[in-house]
N, C-alpha and C positions, 0 to 999 in steps of 0.2 A: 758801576757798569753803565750807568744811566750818563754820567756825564762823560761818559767814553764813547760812549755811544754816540750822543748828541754833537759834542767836541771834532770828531768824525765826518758825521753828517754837514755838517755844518762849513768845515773844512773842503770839503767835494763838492758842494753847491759855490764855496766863492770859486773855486776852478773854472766850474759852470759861467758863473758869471762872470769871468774873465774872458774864457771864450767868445760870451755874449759884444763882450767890448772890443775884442780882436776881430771880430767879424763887421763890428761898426766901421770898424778902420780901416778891413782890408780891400782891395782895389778892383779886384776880379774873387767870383765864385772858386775857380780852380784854385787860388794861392790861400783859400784858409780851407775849403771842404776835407784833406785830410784831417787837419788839423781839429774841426768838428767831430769827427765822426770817431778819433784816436778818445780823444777826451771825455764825450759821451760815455764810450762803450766804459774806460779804465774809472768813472766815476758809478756810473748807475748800473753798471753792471749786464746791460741785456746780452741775450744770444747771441743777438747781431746787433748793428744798425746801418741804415745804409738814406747816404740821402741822394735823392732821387731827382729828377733834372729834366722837365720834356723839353729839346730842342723844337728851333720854329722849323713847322713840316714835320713834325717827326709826330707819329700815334701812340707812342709812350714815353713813359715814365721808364730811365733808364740810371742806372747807379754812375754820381761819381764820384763819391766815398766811401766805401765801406767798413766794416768792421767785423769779424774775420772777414780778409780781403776776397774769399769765396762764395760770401752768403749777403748777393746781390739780386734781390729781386727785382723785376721788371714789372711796372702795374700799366696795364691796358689805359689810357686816357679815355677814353669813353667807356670806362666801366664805370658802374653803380659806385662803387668805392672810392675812385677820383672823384667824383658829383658831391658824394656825401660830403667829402673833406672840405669840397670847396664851398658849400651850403652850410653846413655845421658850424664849421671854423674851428678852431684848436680846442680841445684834441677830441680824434677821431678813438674811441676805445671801440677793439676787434676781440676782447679775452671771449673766455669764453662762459665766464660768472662775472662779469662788471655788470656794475649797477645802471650803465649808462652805452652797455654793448649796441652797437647794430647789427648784430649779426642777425640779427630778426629781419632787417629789412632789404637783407642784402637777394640777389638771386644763385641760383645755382652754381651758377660759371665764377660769381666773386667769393658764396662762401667755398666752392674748391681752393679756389687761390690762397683764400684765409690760412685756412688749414693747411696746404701743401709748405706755404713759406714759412708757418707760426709765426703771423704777425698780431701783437699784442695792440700795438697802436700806431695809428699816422697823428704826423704836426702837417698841417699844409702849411708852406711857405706859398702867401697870398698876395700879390703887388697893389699898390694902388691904384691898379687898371682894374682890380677886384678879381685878376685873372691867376689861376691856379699856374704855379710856376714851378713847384719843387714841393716835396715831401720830404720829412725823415719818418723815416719806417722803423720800427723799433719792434724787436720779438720778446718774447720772455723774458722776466728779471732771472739771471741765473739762480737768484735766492728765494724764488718762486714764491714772495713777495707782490702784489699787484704795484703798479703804479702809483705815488698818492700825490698827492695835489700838490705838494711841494717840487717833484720829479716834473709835472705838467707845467707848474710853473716856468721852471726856469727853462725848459724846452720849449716852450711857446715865446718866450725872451729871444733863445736862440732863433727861430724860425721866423720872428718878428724883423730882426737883425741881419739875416738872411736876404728877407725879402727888402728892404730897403739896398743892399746892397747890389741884389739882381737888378732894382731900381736903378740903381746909379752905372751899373754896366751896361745899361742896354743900349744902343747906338740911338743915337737923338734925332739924327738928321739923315740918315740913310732911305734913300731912295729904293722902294718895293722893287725888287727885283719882276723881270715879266719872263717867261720865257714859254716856247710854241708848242702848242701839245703836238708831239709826232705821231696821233692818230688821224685828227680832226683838221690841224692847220690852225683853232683856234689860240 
């Protein structure tokens, strides 16, 4: 059983890290994030997963991959929970018996959110601008199994992969757009 097991295990994790490599290569976030999020869910098995994307101007974190394609949550950018991610660094555990939970530090309005979406854990996708860009959010192992450090590994690989890739899409030389507030004229 043991090398059935392992044999298995082991097998899911190179997928993992194929992903991790397909995601080095690929050109834009949109052309590999199903593909992340498909592979994820069919290896490790969680709830859901969805990875999460703040557009520039935009005050959230909004899915553009999921897994079930329904179970998409949204995380407030200036919540306690974005901050932690991005302070912490990989990974964020949200259970609710991890040895390494924040849910102690969180406030009211994040541990609702907690509990309403069951999320188990975020990976920040972090740039080398040091700026919080992207999340995968991850809910329960369906095998109600925690997380173990082999799982965090290779998804902090992914998220690592991620953010370099965000890196290399972002426009270089684009002039800051200005435009006139319509209350003020400034």
């Amino acid at each position: 059983i043991d090398r059935r097991f392992f044999r298995e295990r082991d097998l899911a994790y190179a997928v993992l890290r194929d992903v991790a490599e397909q995601v080095r290569r690929a050109r834009t976030l949109d052309d590999v994030a199903p593909l992340v999020v498909a592979k994820i869910e069919s290896v490790i098995h969680p709830e859901f997963v969805a990875l999460l994307v703040q557009e520039p101007f935009d005050h959230v974190f909004r899915a553009v991959a999921a897994a079930p394609s329904g179970a998409a949550p949204e995380l407030a950018a200036d919540s306690v929970l974005a901050a932690l991610a991005r302070v912490l660094k990989p990974p964020v555990d949200t259970s609710v018996d991890g040895r390494h939970s924040v849910l102690h530090q969180l406030p009211a309005t994040d541990l609702e959110w907690v509990r309403r979406t069951r999320l188990e854990c975020l990976i920040p996708i972090i740039g080398q601008d040091d700026k919080l860009h992207g999340l995968l959010a991850l809910g329960p192992k369906r095998s109600e199994e925690p997380y173990a450090q082999d799982d965090y590994g290779v998804l902090v690989t992914i998220a690592e992969n991620l953010s370099l890739l965000v890196a290399r899409s972002a426009p270089r030389d684009a002039a800051p757009s200005l435009e006139e507030c319509q209350g003020c004229g400034a």
